[in-house]
VEXVEXLO-949498 format. One line per 5 residues: number of its first residue (from 1); their letters; for each residue x, z, y of N, C-alpha, C, O, CB. Coordinates in pm, whole numbers, plus 32768, in hexadecimal, padded with zeros to 4 digits. Atoms other than C-alpha are relative to their C-alpha. Glycine has a CB too. Layout:
<nodes>
NUM) A) X/Z/Y/X/Z/Y/X/Z/Y/X/Z/Y/X/Z/Y; ...;
</nodes>
This chain:
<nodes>
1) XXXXX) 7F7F/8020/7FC2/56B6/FB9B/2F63/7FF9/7F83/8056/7FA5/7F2C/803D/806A/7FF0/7F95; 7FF2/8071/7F8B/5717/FAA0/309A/8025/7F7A/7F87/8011/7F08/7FB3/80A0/802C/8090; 7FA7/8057/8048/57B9/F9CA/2F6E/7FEF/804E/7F75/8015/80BC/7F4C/80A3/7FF3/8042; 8031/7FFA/8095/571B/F99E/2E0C/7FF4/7F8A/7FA6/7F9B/7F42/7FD2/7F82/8034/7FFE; 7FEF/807A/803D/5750/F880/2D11/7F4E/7FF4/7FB9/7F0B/8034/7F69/8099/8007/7F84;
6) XXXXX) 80A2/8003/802A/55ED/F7FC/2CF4/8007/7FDB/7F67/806B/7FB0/7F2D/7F99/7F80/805F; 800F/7FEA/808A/555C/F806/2B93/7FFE/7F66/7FD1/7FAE/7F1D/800B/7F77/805D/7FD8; 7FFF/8057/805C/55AA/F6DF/2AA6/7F96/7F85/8006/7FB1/7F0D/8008/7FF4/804B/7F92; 8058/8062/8003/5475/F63C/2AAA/7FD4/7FDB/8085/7F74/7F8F/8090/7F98/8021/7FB0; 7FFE/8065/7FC8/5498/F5ED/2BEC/8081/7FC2/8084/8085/7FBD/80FF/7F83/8012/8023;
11) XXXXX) 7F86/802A/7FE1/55EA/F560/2C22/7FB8/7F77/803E/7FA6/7F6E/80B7/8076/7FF9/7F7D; 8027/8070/801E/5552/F3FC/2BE8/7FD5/7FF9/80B9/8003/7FBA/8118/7F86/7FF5/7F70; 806F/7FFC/7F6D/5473/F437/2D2A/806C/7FC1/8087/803D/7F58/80B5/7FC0/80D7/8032; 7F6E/7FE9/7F79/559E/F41E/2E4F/8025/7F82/8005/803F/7F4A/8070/80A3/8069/7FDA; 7FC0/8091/7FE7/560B/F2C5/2DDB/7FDC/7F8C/8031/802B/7F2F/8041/801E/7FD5/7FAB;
16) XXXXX) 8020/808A/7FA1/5504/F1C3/2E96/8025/8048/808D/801D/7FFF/80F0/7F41/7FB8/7FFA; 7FF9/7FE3/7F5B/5558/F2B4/2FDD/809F/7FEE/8007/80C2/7FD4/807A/7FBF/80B3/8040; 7F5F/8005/8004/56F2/F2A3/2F93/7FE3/7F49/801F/8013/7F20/8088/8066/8043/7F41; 800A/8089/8015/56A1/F12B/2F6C/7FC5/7FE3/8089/7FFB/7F86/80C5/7FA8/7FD0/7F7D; 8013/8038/7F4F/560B/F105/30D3/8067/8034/8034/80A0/7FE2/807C/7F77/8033/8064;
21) XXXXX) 7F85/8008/7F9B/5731/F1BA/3167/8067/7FB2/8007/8096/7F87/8071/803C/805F/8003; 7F8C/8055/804A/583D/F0FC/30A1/7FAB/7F5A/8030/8012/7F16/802F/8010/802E/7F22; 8020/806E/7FE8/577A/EFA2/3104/7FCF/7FD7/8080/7FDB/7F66/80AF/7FBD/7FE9/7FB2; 8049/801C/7FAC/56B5/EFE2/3221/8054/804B/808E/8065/8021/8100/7F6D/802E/7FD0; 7FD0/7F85/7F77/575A/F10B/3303/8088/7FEE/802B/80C4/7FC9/8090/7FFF/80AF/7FD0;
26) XXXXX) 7F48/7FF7/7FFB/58AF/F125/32D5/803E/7F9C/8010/80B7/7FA6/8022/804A/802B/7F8B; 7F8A/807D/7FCA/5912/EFA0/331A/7FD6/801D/809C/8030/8005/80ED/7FDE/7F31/7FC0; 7FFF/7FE7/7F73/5856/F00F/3481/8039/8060/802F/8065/8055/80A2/7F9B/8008/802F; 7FDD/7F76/7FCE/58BF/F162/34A7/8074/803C/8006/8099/8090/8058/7FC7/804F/7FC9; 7F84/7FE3/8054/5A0F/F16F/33C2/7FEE/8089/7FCA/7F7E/80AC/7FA5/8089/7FF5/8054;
31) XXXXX) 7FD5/7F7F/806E/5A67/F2AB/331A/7F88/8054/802B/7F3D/8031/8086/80AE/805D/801A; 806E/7FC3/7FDE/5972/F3AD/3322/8001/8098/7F9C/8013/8088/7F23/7F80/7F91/7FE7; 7FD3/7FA1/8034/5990/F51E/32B6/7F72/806E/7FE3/7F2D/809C/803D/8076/802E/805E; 8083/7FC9/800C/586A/F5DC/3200/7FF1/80B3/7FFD/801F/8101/7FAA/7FC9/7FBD/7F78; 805E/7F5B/7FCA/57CA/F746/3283/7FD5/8042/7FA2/7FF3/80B4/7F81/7F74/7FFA/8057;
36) XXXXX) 8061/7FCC/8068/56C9/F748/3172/7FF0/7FA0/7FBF/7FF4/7F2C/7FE8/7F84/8037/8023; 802C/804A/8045/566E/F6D6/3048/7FAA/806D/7F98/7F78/80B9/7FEB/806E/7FA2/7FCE; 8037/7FCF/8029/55BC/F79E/2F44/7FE0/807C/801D/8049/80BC/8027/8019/7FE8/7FBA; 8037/7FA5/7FE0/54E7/F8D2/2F9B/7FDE/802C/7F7E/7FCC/7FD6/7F27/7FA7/7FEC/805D; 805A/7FBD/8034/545D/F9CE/2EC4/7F7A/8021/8038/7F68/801C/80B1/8035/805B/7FE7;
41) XXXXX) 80AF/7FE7/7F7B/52D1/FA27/2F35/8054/80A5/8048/8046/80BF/80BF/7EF9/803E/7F72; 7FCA/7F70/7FC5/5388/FB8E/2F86/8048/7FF4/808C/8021/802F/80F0/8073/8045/7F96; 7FCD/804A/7F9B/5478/FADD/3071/7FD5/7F9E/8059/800B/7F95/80C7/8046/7FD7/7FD9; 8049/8059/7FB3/53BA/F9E5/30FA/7F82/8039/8072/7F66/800B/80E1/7FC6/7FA7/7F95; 805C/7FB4/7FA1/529D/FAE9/3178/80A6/804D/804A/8090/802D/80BF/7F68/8085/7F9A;
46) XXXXX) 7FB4/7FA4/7F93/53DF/FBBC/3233/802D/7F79/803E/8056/7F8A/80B1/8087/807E/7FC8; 7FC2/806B/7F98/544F/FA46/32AC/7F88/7FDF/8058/7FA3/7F98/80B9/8042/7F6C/7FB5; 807F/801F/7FB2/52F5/FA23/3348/7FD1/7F82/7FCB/7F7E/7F4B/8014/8013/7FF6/809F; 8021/805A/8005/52CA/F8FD/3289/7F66/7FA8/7FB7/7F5E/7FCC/7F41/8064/7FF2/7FE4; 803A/800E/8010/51AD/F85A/3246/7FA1/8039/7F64/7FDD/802D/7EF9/8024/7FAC/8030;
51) XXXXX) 8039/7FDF/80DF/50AA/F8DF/30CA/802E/7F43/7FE1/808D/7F33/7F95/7ECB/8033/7FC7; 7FAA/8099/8059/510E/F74A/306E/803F/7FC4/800A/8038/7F4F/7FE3/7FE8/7FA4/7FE2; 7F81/7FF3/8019/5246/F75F/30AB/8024/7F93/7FB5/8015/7FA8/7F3D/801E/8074/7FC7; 7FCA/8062/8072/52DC/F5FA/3013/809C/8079/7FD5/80DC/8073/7F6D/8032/7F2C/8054; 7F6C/7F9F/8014/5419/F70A/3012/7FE4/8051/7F74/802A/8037/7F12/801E/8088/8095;
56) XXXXX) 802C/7FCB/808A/537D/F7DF/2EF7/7FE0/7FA3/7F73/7FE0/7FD2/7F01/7F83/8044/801F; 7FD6/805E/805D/536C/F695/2E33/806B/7FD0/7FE0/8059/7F82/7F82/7FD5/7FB2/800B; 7FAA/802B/7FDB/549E/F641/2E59/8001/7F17/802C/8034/7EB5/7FF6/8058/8050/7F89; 7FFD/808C/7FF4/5455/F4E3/2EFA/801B/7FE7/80C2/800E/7F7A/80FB/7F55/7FBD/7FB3; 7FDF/7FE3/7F76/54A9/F53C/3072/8088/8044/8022/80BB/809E/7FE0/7F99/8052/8033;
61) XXXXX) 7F75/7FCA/7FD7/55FD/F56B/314F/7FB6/8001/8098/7F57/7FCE/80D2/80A6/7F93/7FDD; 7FFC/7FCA/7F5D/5638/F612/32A5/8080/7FA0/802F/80D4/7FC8/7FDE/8027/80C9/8018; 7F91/803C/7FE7/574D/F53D/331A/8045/7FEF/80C8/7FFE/7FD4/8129/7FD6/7F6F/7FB0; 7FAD/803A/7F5B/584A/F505/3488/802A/7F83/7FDA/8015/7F51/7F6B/809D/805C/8045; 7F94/805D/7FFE/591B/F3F9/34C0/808A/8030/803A/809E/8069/80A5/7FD2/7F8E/804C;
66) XXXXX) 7F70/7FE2/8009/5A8F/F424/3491/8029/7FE1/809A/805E/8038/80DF/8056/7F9E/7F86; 7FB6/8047/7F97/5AE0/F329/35CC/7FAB/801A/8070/7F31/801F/805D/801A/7F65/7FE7; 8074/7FD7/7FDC/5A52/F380/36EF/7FA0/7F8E/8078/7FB2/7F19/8096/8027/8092/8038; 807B/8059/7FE1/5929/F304/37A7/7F85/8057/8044/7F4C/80B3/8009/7FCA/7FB9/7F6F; 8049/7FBD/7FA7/5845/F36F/38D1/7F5C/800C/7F7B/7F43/7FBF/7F1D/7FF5/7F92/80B6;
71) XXXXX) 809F/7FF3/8060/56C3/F3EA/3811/7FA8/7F8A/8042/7F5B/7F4C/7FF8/7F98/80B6/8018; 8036/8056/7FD9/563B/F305/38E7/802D/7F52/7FA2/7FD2/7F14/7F6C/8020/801B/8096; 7FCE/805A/8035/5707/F1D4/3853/7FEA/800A/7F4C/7FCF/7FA4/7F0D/808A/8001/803B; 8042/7FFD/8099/56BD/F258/36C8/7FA9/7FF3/7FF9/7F83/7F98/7FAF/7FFF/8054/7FB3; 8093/8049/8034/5564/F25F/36DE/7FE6/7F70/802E/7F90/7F37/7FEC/7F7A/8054/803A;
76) XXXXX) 803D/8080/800F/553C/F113/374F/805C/7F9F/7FAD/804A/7F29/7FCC/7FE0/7FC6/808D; 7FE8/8055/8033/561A/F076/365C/7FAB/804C/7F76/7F67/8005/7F2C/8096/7FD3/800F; 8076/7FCA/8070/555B/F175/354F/7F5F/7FAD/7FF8/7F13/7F7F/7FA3/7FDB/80B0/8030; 8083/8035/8015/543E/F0F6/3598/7FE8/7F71/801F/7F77/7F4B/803E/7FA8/8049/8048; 8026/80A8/7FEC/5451/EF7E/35C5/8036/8000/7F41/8021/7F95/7F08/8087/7F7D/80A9;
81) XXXXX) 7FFA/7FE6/8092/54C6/EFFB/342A/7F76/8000/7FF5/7F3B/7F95/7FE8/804D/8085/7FC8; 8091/7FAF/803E/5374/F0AF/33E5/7FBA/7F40/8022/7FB4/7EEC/7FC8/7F9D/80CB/808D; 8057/8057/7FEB/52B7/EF87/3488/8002/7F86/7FBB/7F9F/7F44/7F99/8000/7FED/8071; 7FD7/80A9/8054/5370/EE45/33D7/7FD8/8029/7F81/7F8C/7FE2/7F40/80BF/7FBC/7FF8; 7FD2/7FFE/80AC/53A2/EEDE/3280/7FC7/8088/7FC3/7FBF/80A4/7F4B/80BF/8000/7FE5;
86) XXXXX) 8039/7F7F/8066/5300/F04C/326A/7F91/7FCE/7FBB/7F89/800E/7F52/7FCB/808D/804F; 807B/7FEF/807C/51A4/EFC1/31B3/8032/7FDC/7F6B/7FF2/7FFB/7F06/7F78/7F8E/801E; 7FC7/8041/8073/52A6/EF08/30AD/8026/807A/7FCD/8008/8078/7F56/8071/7F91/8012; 7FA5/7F7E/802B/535A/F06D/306C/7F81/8057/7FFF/7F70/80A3/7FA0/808D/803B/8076; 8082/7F7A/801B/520E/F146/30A3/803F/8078/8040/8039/80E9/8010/7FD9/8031/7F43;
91) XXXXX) 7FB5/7F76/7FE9/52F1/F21A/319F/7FE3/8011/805A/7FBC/7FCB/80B8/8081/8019/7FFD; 8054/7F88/7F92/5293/F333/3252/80A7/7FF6/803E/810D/7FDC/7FFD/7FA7/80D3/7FAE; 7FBD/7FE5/7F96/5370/F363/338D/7FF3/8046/805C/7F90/8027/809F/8010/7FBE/8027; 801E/7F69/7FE5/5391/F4B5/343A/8099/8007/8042/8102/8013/8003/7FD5/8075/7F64; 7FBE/7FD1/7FC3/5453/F4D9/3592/7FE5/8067/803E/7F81/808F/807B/8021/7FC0/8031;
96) XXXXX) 7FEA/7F81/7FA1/54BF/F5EC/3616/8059/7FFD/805E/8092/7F98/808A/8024/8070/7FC0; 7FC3/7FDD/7F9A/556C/F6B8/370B/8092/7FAA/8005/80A9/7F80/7F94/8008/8098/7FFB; 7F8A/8019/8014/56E3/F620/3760/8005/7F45/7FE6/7FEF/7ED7/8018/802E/8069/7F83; 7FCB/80CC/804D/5750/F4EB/3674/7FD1/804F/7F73/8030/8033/7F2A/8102/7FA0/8001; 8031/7FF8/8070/56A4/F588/3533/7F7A/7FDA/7FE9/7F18/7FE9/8031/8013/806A/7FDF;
101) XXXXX) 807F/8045/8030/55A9/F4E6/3476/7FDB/8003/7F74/8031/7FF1/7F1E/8005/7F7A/8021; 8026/801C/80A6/54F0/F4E0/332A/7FF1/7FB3/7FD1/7FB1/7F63/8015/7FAE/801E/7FCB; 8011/8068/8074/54ED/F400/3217/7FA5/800E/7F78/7FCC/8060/7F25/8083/7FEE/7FCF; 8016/7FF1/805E/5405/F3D0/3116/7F84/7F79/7FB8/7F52/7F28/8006/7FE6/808D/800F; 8032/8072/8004/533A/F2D2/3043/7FA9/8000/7F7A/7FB1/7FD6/7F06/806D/7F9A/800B;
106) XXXXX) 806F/7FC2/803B/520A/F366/2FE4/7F86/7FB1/8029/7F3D/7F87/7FCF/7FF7/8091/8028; 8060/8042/7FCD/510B/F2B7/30DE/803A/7FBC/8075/80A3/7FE9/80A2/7F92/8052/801A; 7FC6/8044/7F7C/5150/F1D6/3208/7F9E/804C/8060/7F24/8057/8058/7FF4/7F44/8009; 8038/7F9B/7F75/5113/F2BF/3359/809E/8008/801A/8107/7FE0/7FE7/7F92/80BD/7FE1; 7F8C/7FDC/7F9D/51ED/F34A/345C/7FCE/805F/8030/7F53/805B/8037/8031/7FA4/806A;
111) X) 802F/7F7E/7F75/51D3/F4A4/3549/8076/7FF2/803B/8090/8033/80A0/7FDE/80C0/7FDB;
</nodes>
């Protein structure tokens, strides 16, 4: 299913990447409305998404921003984030098409 309550053991996982949005994103970005968050491997191969998937852990979000904002103007306040403070968080950062971007804080990288 598009929408599945990931399994128990790993709730825990989600809360150092909630903790960079809530500290790091969202005083630059403000509100911010999430796409994705937990995958099944079933769902995640029909989302095209990667076999290591932080989404199938549950430790990765797909996220917009509520307010809006040219793509050009998010990634460069995203990434003057990643560069100051992603090795402290260990977060992966993953823009895409639009004003959506990934969150997660598994390894420090970017695509």
């Amino acid at each position: 299913p598009a929408f599945a309550l990931p399994p128990r053991k790993y709730w825990r996982k989600i809360l150092p990447t909630l903790v960079v949005l809530k500290k790091e994103i969202v005083p630059i970005l403000g509100e911010l409305e999430v796409l994705s968050g937990f995958r099944t491997h079933r769902y995640n191969r029909r989302a095209r998404g990667s076999k290591n998937s932080q989404h199938m852990t549950f430790s990765a979000l797909d996220v917009v921003p509520k307010n809006k904002i040219t793509r050009r103007e998010l990634h460069i306040r995203l990434l003057k984030i990643w560069k100051s403070k992603g090795r402290r968080y260990k977060l992966g950062l993953g823009l895409y098409s639009r004003t959506r971007f990934h969150v997660d804080t598994a390894r420090y990288r970017k695509w």
